[in-house]
N, C-alpha and C positions, 0 to 999 in steps of 0.2 A: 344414754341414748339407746341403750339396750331395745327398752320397750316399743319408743315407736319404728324401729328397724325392720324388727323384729316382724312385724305387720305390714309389711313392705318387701318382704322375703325375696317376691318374684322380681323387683325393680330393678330396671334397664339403665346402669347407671351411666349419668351424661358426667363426662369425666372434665376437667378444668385445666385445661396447661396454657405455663406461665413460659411467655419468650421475652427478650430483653430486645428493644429494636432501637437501631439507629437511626431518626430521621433529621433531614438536616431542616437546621435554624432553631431545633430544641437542644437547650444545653443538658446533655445529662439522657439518658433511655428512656423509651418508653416501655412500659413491661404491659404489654398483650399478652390477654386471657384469652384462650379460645375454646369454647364450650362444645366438645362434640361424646357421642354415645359410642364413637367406631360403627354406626352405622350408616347407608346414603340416604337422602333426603327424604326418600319414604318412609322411613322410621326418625321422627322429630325427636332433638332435645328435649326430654322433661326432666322436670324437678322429684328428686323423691329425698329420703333423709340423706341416704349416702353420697346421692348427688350433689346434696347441698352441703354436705362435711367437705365432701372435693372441692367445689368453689371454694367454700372456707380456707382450705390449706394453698391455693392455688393464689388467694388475697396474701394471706401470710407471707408466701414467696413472691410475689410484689411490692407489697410495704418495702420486707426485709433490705430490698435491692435499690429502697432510698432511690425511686424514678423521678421525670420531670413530672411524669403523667399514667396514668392509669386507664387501659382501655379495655372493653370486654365485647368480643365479635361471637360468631359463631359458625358451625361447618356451612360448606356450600349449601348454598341456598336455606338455609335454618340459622335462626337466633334461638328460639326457644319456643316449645310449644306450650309452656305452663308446668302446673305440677302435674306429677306423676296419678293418675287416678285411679290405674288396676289395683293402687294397693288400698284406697278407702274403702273399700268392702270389709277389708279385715280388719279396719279400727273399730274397736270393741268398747273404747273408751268415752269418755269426754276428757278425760286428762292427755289421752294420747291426742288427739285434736288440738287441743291447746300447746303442747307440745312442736308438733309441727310448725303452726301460725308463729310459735315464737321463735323457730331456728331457723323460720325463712327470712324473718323480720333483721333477725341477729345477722344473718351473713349479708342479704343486701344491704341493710344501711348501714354498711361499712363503709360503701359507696360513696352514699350520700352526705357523712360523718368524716369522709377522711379530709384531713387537710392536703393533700395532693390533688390537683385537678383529675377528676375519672369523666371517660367518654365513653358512651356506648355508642360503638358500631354497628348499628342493624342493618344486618346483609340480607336478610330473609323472613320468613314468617315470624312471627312475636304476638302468641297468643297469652293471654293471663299473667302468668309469673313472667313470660319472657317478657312480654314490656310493660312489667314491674319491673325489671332489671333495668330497663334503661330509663323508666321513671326515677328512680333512683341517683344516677349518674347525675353528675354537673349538667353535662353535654350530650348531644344527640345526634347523627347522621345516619340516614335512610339511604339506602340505596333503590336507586328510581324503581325496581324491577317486584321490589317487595310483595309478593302477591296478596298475604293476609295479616294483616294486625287488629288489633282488638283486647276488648274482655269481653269474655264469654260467661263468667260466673253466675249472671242472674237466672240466666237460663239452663243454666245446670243445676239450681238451688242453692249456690253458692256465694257468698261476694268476693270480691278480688281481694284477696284476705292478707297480700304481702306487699302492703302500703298503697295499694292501687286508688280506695278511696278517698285515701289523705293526702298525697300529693298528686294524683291529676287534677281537683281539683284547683288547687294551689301551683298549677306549673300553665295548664291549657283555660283556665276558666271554668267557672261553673255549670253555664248551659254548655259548653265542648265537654266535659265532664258528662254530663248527666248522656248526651248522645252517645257518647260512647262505650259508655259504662250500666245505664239503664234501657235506651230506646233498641241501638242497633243488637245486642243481642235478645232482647225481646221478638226482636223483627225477624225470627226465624234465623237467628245467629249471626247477624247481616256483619261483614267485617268490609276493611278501606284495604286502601293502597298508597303506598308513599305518598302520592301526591296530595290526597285528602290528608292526609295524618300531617302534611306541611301548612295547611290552612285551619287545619285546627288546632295546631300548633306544640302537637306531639315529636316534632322534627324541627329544628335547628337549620338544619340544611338536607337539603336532598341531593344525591349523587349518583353517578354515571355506573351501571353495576360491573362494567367492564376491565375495570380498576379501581373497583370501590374502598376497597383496604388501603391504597396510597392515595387516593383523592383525600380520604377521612382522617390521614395522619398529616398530607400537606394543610390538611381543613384545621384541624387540632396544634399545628405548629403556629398558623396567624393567630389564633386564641390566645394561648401561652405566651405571645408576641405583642397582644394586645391590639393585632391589627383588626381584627376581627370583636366584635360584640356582640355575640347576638342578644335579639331582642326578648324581655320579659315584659308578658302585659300586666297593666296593673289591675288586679282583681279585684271584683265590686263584692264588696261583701255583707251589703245591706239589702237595697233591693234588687240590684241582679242574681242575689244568692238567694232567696225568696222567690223569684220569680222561677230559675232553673227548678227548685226543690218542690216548688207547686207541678210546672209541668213534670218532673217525672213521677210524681205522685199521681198525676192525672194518666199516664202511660201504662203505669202500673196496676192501677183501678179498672181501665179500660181492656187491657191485657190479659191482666187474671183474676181479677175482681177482686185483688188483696189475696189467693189463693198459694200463690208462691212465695211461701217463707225469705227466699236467698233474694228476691228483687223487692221485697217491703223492706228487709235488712241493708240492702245496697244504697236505698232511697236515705235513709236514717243515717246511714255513716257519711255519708255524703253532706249530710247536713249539718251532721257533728263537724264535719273538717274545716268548718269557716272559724274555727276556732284555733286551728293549725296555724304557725308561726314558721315558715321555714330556715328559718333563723334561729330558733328556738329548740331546743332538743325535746326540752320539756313536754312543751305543746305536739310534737312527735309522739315521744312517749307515751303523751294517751293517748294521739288517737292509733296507734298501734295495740297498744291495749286493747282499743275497744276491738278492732278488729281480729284479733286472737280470740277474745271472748265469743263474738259474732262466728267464725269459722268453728270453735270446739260445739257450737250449740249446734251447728247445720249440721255438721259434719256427723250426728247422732241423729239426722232426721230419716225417717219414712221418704220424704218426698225429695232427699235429696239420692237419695239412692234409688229412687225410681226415674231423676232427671239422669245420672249414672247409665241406668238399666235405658234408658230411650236412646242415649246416647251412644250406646254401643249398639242398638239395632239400626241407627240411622248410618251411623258410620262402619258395621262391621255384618249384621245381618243381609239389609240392603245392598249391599256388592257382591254377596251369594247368595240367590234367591234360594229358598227352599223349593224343591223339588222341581227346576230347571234342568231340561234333559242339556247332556253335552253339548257344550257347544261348537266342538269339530262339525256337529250337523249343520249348524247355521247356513245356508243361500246367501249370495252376494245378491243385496238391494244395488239394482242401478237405474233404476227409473220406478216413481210414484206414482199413481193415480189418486184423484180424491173423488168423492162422490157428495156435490155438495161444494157451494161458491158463498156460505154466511157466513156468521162470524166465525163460530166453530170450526167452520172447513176452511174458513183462511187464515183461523190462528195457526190449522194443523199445518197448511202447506206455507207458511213462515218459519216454522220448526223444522221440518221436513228439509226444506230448500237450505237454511242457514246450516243445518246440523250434519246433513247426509251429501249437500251438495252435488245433489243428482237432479235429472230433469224431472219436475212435477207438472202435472195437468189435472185443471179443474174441472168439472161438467157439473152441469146443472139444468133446470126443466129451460133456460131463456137465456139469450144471450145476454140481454139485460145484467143477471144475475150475476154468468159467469164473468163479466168485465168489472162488475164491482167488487168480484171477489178475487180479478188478480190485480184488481187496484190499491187494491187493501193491501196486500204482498207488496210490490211495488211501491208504494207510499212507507210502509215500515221499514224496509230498508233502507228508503232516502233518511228516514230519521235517524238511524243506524250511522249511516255515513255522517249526517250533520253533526251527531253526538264524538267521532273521530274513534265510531270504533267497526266502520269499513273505508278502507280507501275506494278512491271513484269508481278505482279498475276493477279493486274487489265487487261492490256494489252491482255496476254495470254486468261484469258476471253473473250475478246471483240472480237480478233481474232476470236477465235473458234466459235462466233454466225452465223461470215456472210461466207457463203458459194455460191458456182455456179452449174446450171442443165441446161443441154442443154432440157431438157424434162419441157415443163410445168407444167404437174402432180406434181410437186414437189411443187408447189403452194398452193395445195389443205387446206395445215393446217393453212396456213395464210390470216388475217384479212383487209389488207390494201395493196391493189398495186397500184402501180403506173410507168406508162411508162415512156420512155425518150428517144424514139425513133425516126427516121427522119420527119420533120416537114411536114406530109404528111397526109390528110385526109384517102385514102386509104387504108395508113398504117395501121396506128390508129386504123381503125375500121378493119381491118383484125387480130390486135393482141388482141384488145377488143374481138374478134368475137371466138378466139381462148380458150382466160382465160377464159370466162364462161362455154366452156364445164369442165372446172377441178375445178373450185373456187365453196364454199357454195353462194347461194342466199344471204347473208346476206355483204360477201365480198366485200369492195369499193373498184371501178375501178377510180382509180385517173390520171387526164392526167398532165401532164407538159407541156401541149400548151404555145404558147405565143402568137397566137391569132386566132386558128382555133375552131370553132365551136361547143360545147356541146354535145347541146342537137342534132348535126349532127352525132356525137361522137358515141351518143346512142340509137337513132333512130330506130338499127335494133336487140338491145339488147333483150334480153325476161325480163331484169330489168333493163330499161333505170335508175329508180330513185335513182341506186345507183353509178352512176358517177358523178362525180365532176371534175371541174379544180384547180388542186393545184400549182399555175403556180411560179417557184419559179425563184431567180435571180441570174444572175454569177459574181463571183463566190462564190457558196453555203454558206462558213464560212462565209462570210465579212457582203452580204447584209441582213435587216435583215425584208424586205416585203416578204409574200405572197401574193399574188392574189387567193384566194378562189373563183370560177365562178360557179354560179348556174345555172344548165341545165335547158331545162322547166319541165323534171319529176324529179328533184334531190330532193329526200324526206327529211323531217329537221334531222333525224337523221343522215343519210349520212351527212349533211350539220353541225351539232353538232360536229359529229365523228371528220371531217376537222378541225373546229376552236379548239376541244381540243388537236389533236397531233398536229397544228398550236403550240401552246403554250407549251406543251411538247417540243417540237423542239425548242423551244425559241426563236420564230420567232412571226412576228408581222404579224398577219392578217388583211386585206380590204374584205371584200364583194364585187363581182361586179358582175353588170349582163352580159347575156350571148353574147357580140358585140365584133364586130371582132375587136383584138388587145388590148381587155379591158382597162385599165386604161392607165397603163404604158407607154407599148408601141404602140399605139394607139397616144398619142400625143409626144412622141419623132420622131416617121416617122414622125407626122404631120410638125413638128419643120426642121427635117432632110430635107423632100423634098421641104420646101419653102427655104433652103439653098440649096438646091443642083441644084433648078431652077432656081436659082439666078446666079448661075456660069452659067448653060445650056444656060442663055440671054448675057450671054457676061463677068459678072461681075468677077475680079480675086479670084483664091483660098484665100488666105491668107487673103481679103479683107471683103468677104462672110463668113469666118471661124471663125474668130477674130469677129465679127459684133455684136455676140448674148450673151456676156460674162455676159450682165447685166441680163439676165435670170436667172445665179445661175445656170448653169449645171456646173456640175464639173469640163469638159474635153467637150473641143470646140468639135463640130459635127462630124468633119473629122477625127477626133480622136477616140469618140466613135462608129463612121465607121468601123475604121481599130482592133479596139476591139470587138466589135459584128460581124464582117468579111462582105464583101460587098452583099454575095451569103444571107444570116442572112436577112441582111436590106433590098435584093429585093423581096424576098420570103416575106415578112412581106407586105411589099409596093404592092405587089401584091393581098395579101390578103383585103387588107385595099381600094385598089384600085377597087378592083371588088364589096364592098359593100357601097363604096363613091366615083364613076365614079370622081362625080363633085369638091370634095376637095382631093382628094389624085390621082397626074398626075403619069404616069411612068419617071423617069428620063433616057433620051438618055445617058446620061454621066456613070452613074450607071450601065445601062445594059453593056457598053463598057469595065467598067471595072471589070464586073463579066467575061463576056464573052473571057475577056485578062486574066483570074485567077491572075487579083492583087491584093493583099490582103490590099490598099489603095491608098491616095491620096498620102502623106505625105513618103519623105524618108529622111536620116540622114546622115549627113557628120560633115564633121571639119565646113563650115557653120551654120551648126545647122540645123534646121528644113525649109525643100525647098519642093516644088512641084517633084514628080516623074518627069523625064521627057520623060516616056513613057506615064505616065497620062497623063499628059499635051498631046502630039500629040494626042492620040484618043479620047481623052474627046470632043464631037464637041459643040463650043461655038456661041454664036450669037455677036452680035455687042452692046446690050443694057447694060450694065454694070451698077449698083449699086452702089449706095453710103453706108457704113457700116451704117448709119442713117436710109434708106431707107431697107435695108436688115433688122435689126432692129425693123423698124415697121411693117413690112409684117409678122415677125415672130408672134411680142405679137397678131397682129391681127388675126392672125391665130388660135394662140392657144385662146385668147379667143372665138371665133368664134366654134371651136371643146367642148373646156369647158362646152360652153353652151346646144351644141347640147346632149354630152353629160347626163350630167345632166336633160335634156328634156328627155330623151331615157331610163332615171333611171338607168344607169352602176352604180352610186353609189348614196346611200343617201341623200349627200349632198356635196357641195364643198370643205370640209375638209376635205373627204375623197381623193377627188382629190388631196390635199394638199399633206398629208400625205403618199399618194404613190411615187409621185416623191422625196419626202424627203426620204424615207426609201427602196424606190425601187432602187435611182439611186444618191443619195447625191444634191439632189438641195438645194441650199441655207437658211439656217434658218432666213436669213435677209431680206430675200424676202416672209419667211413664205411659202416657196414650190413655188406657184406660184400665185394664187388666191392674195392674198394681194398687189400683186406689177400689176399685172394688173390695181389693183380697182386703185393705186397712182400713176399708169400712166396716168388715164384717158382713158385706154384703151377698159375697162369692158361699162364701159356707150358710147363710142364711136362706140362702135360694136355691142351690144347688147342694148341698151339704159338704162341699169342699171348695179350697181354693183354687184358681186359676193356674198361679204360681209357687214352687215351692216356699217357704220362709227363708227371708235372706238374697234371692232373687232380685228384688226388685224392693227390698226393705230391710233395716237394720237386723 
């Protein structure tokens, strides 16, 4: 065990102790394991080698104690968060990877192998290995309050490598399986909550968390008693196993076009495990096998250390922005203004209302407007309630905070505005020009640009230093970047203010400076019009469209074209266009199809997905056509090309920031680590720029 320890050096070890308990109507003790690090709930249970020697010896003094029953819980509020992951960077091996897979393999299905009745207890989160533990077990009990369960592996590049694939699908079903294991963390790591993990049938019983440790032992005595059975469904392992292995094939295709090594591998073992016997040791035996195999091969990839490397920016950069001033400066927001009653301005003031819980007020040019737009508010809350996640009273509150005034004076009492009105500089600065005669000096003018100009914003302000860009992404609920843009006079508390109701709003903030298109969308046009040139030379739609999937954008180009609407993408391309003549061209084809008001490239039949064939006549093409190879390389070149200048320009810190906006802004790939990492492993960074993004090992083997 030396070796792979040894690589693991920094690991927080989650220690295992063994108590003997007396509960009545069991003849004989129960011996409870309880999994904790000695740390509070912030710091989760994980797995690393020593960790899992501890469980080992912690099983030993169980057996040894000859119990009725075997159970395994964990500290307050945590079961286990999975394995340990600070130390795969230092695995240098593939034998050390294989290694691992088979010591985790080895101590849980001890579980599953012993002849004693074993229960897992889940009292709290159970991500990956942790509920592999309690896949493992005979038995199962959730406690109601469980906030997160799941696998997360495909989306890390990983599969759930200690029996995850072999027995969910063999305990929950095949399509419960595949949701769980392929869809929901593809879905932006989407995880349940006791009560869904009881209908899909990862729970036995679910329980009251208030006494969940003796509800689970009273629950576990009728077992042992035979009063209780619970139920096993019986698993279709012909065409319902076919049908499951198709659709996550299909998730996975759509997802990342086949790009993510660890979710084309999840799909495959999953499929292998219709061959699992749980009866059978044997048929265990391999498909543990495979998955050992599976885990030593990722576990040596490029792209799973670049899911690693996003993963630590989502969850350890993004909760300290780079270069956010103090936040002792921060202003208490107690009333909102929005400027702007559409959709955009009434996802904002649904976020606003729900999140800050302060009075908001709408305006707009019509009363018309503005009652449709605190209708919209009003109406999403009553779904809120319907769904039972407001009570009436909550509700009824919330309602009555957010109100509409065709008069700006009505602004006067509030601390934070923010427009959301037509993407027009003129605009802009005519309704900024407006709010300051009614708003206190101290009031932030926050814009929802998405790539016009600051510090042009505030230029003619009498306190330019209290604007900001708070550029947020559509739509409102789902994504979860801001773009915080600092003007040349935005003062640090204005700049405070932003990153703390950033966080208030439970949104992730980026810093970026003040250039046109900032982060985001800045290199998605860039991406958009070296595709959209590509067709303007000759090359087909579908050829050009399909070309750039290894990028890790979620939704091919022409897709999120007809999402972002065309009028959107030239307005932007023009913008970008007039402060980078030289890399941002106008597309002929684009202006054609604004000026046709199509609302894309792409329409839909019993075929499936075809080229309009009105797009098609007006689009005007050339004769030079691409190869998706060549479309391909013109893309990464591009963008690294933009990256860099970027980064020279200072829009952001550093190129994790870069990262971390298209991950959070727009779902690019965690296997690609955003984008920066798959540049550096294409060779692309040093090809176009004469060096890499990222150091070696970073964000790759």
């Amino acid at each position: 065990m030396t070796d792979i320890t040894t690589a693991f050096a920094d690991e927080v070890v989650t220690n295992a102790y063994t108590k003997l308990v007396s509960v009545p109507g069991i003849e004989g003790p129960v011996a409870l394991i309880t999994l904790d690090n000695g740390f509070d709930h912030t710091k989760p249970n994980s797995f690393g080698p020593r960790g899992l020697l501890a469980f080992d010896a912690a099983l030993d003094e169980a057996f040894a104690a000859n119990p009725a029953a075997i159970a395994v819980t964990g500290k307050p509020f945590i079961f286990a968060a999975g394995a340990d992951l600070k130390g795969v960077p230092s695995i240098t091996s593939r034998e050390q990877g294989l290694e691992l897979g088979r010591l985790g393999h080895k101590v849980f299905r001890r579980l599953r192998d012993s002849a004693v009745p074993t229960f897992g207890f889940v009292n709290g989160l159970a991500l990956g290995g942790g509920l592999e533990v309690g896949l493992h077990c005979h038995y199962r009990t959730y406690a109601d309050n469980v906030p997160a369960l799941g696998l997360p592996e495909a989306m890390l590049g990983l599969v759930p490598g200690w029996g995850g694939t072999q027995l969910l699908p063999n305990i929950v079903g095949p399509a419960n399986a595949v949701t769980i294991a392929v869809e929901n963390p593809l879905n932006n790591g989407k995880v349940i909550g006791a009560a869904q993990a009881a209908k899909l049938g990862l729970a036995d019983v679910v329980l009251g968390s208030a006494d969940f440790l003796e509800q689970s032992l009273a629950w576990a005595a009728k077992v042992l008693a035979g009063e209780i059975v619970p139920a096993r469904p019986e698993i279709d392992r012909g065409a319902g196993w076919d049908e499951a292995v198709a659709r996550a094939k299909a998730i996975v295709a759509g997802k990342t076009k086949n790009n993510a090594p660890g979710a084309v591998r999840t799909v495959e073992l999953l499929d292998a495990a219709r061959n699992v016997d749980l009866a059978d040791p044997a048929t265990l035996d391999a498909g543990f096998a495979a998955e050992d195999e599976a885990l030593a091969d990722l576990l040596m990839t490029d792209e799973l250390r670049a899911g690693l490397y996003a993963f630590d920016l989502v969850n350890r950069r993004a909760k300290r922005p780079a270069g956010a001033p103090d936040k002792s400066l921060a202003r208490t927001i107690s009333g909102v203004g929005i400027v702007g009653a559409g959709l955009m301005a009434s996802q904002l003031a649904l976020l606003f209302v729900k999140q800050l819980k302060v009075p908001v007020i709408l305006t707009d040019i019509d009363q018309e407007r503005i009652d449709k737009g605190v209708g919209y508010v009003h109406t999403e809350i009553d779904k809120l309630q319907g769904k039972g996640r407001l009570s009436p009273d909550g509700a009824n509150r919330l309602k009555a905070l957010v109100s509409g005034s065709l008069d700006k004076a009505a602004f006067a009492k509030t601390d934070f505005v923010i427009e959301a009105v037509f993407e027009n500089m003129d605009v802009k600065k005519k309704v900024f020009a407006e709010l300051e005669e009614h708003i206190a000096p101290e009031t932030i003018l926050a814009t929802n640009t998405s790539s016009l100009s600051i510090t042009e914003m505030a230029a003619d302000l009498r306190h330019p230093e209290r604007v900001v860009g708070f550029h947020f992404f559509n739509p409102v609920a789902v994504l979860p970047l801001l773009e915080i843009i600092k003007g040349e006079k935005t003062d640090d508390a204005t700049l405070a203010t932003a990153f703390a109701t950033a966080k208030s709003l439970r949104k992730s903030a980026v810093l970026c400076g003040d250039k046109p298109g900032f982060v985001f969308n800045r290199l998605v046009t860039r991406t958009l019009g070296e595709v959209m040139t590509a067709v303007d030379e000759g090359t087909p739609f579908d050829v050009a469209d399909n070309a750039v999937g290894a990028l890790g954008m979620p939704m091919s180009p022409f897709t999120l074209l007809a999402l972002v609407g065309p009028a959107v993408a030239l307005h932007t391309g023009e913008t970008l266009q007039a402060a980078y003549p030289k890399r941002f061209v106008s597309s002929p084809g684009l202006e054609a199809l604004v000026e046709a008001r199509k609302p894309g490239v792409w329409t839909y039949g019993p075929e499936g997905q075809v080229v309009d064939p009105e797009v098609a006549a007006l689009w005007p093409q050339g004769d030079r056509a691409s190869t998706a190879d060549e479309v391909l390389e013109r893309t990464r070149r591009a963008m690294a090309e933009e990256i860099a200048i970027m980064l020279d320009e200072g829009v952001v810190a550093a190129a994790q920031d870069i990262d971390l906006c298209l991950i959070l802004g727009g779902g690019f790939g965690f296997w690609n680590g955003g984008i920066t990492p798959y540049l550096d492993r294409t060779g692309t960074s040093e090809a176009v720029n004469g060096t890499r993004f990222l150091a070696p090992g970073v964000a790759s083997v």
